[in-house]
N, C-alpha and C positions, 0 to 999 in steps of 0.2 A: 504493500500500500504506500502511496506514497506520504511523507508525511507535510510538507508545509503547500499551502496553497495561496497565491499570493492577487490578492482582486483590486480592482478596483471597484468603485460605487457607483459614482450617476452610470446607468445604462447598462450596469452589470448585474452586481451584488441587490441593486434597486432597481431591479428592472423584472416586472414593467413594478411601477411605479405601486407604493403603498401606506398616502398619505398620512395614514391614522398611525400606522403600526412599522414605516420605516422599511423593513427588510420583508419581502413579502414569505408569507405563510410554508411555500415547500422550500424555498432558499434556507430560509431559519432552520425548517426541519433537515436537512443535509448538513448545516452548520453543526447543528447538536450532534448528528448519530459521527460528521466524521470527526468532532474532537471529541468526541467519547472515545471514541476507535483509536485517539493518541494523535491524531492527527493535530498540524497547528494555520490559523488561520493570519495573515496579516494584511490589513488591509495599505493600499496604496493606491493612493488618492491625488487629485488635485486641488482637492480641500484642505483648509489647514489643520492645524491639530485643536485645537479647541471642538472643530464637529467630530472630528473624529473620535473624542471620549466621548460626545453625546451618543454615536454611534455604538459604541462599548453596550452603553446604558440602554439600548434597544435588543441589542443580542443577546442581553445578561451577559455576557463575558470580556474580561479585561485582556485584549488580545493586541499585537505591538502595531505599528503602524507606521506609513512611511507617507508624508504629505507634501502639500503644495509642490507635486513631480518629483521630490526627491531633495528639496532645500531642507528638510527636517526630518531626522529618524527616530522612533522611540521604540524602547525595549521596556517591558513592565511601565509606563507610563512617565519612563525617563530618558528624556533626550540624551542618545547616546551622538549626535553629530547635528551642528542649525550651520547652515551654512545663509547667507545673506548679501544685497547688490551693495557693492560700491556708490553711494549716491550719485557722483559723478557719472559715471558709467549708464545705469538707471534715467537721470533727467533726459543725459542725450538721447536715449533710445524712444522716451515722449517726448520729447521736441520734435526728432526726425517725425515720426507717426503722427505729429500733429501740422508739421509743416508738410506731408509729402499725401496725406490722407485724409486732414482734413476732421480726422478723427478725436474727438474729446474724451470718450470714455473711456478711461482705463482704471482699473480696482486694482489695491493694494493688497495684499495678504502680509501682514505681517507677525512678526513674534507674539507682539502682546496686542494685536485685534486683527479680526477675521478679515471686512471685508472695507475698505476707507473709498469713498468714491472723493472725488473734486464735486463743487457743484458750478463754479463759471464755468462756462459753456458747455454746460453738458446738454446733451440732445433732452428735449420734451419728456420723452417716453423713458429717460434714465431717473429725471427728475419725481415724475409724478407717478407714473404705471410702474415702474420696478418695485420701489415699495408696497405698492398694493399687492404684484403677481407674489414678491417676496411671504406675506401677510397669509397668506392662501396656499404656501406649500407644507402646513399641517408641520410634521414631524422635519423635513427637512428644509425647515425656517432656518435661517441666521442670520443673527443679528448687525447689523450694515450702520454706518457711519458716515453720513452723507456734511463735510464740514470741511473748507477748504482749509483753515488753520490747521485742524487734524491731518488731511493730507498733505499739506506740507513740511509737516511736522513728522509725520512718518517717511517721507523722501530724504529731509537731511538726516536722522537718525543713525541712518544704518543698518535697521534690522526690516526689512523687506526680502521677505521669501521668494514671492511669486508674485507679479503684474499681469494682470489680465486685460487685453486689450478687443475691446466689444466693436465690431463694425456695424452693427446693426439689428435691430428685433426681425428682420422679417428673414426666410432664406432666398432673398434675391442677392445677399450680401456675403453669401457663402464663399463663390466664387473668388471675388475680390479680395476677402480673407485670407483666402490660400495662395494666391500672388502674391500678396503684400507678407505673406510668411517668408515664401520662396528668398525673396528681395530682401527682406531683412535680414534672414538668414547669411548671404552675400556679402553684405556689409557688416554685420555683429559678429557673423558667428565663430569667431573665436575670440568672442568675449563675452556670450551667454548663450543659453538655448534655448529654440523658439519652436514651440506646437501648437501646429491647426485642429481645431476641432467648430466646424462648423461655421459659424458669424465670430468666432473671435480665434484672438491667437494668444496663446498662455506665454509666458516669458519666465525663465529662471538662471540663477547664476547659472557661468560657465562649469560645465560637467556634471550640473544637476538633473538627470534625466532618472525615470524610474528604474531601466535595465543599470544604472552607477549604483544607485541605493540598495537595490535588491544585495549586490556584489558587495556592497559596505555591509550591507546586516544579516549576508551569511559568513563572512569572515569573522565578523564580532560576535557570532553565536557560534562558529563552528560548527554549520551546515551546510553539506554535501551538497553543488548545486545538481547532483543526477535524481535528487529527493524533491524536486520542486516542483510544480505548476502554477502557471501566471496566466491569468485572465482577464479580459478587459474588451472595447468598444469601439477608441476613439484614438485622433492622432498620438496624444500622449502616451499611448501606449505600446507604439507600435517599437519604439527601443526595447522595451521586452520581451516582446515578442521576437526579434532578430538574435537577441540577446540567449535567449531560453531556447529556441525555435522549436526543439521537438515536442515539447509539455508544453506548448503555446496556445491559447484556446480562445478565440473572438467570436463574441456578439453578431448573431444573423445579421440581426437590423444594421448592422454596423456600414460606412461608405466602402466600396469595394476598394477604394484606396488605404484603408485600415486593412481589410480580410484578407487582402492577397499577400501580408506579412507573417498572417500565424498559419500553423501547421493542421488545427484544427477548426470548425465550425461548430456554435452550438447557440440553441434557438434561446436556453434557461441556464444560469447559474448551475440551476440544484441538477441541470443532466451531465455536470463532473462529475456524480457517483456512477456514471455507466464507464466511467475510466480511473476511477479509483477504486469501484470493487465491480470489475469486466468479468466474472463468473457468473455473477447476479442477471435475474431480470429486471429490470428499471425503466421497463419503457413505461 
């Protein structure tokens, strides 16, 4: 059996979606029976660490985690590695995407708060409807800080994890996302890393990707990487996927440009038990 299984949430581990109760009903049940079984779960996320104890507190179990793509690790609920931008480094990269794109909204993840927007010139729908749609996602709320003092105040700081740079509410802005990834890529990338996933593009320091962290927090635990499995949905994930490639396992729904990186396909979470115990029936 194998024993550590390594997921991500939006679209995975949460998928499809289960406002009330977080992790839906067979996902959970697969959670219990394979860490009963000895098995361990860690999630790895683009979220920061603050959801991710709420997430704990959903599964009942206090399991490690690896967030904001791999800027932050924890082992038993203690950061064993934060890595963090350069401010310097950081402004340039919203200056460029604001001169070249036109683009205003970008969210902070930092150490000590989730989610910091700007509010000058932020589009309409960032200002007024994000809080509301925020309001309405039941269990997987977070708490958001919409205050330009504050974001400015998290830019000089220093401890900025992850920058999320939004193109748009609608998917006509998909596209252009992923161009504007490509391109920045070009110009930054060997001074941060940059994932598309859908209308926006995630930003983290240089060599914080999921497939680095996984490789940091099996060294520090001194686990086998032939013991793994990594699953996930979306661009950020697809370093793992390369990374892992044979115990790789992507999201149906996923963009064919995510699927064509892992080794396998699968429609539910909870249908990893038909590859972690392949004697069983489990259709």
């Amino acid at each position: 059996m194998k024993k550590v299984i390594f997921t991500d949430l939006d679209g995975t581990l949460f998928y499809p979606k289960a406002k009330r109760k977080m992790v839906p009903g067979k996902n959970k049940n697969f959670i219990e029976r394979f860490v009963s079984d000895g098995g361990k779960l860690v999630l790895v996320t683009g979220r920061g660490h603050m959801f991710a104890e709420k997430v704990c507190d959903y599964i009942d179990h206090q399991v490690d985690y690896i967030c904001c793509n791999g800027a932050s690790i924890y082992t038993n609920g203690i950061p064993i590695k934060e890595e963090a931008f350069d401010p310097e480094l950081l402004k340039g990269i919203i200056n460029f995407v604001h001169d070249e794109y036109k683009v205003k909204t970008v969210i902070l993840f930092t150490k000590h708060r989730n989610m910091v927007f700007p509010v000058d010139g932020l589009a309409l729908w960032v200002k007024f409807f994000y809080p509301i749609y925020m309001a309405m996602q039941g269990a997987y709320k977070e708490i958001i800080v919409k205050n330009d003092a504050a974001y400015l105040e998290e830019l000089d700081k220093g401890e900025v994890e992850k920058a999320m740079i939004f193109f748009g509410a609608t998917p006509l802005v998909s596209n252009r996302a992923k161009e504007a990834n490509k391109e920045l890529r070009k110009i930054f990338g060997d001074k941060a890393e940059f994932s598309w996933t859908n209308q926006c593009i995630e930003v983290t320091p240089f060599g914080c990707s999921k497939s680095n962290a996984i490789s940091y927090y099996l060294d520090y635990n001194q686990i086998n990487a032939d013991n793994i499995m990594v699953v996930g949905d979306s661009g950020n994930d697809i370093s793992m996927f390369e990374a892992y490639k044979e115990e790789s396992y992507c999201m149906a729904h996923a963009h064919d440009d995510v699927k064509k990186h892992a080794n396998h396909i699968i429609k539910r979470f909870y249908n990893l038990e038909d590859y972690v115990y392949p004697s069983e029936e489990n259709k």
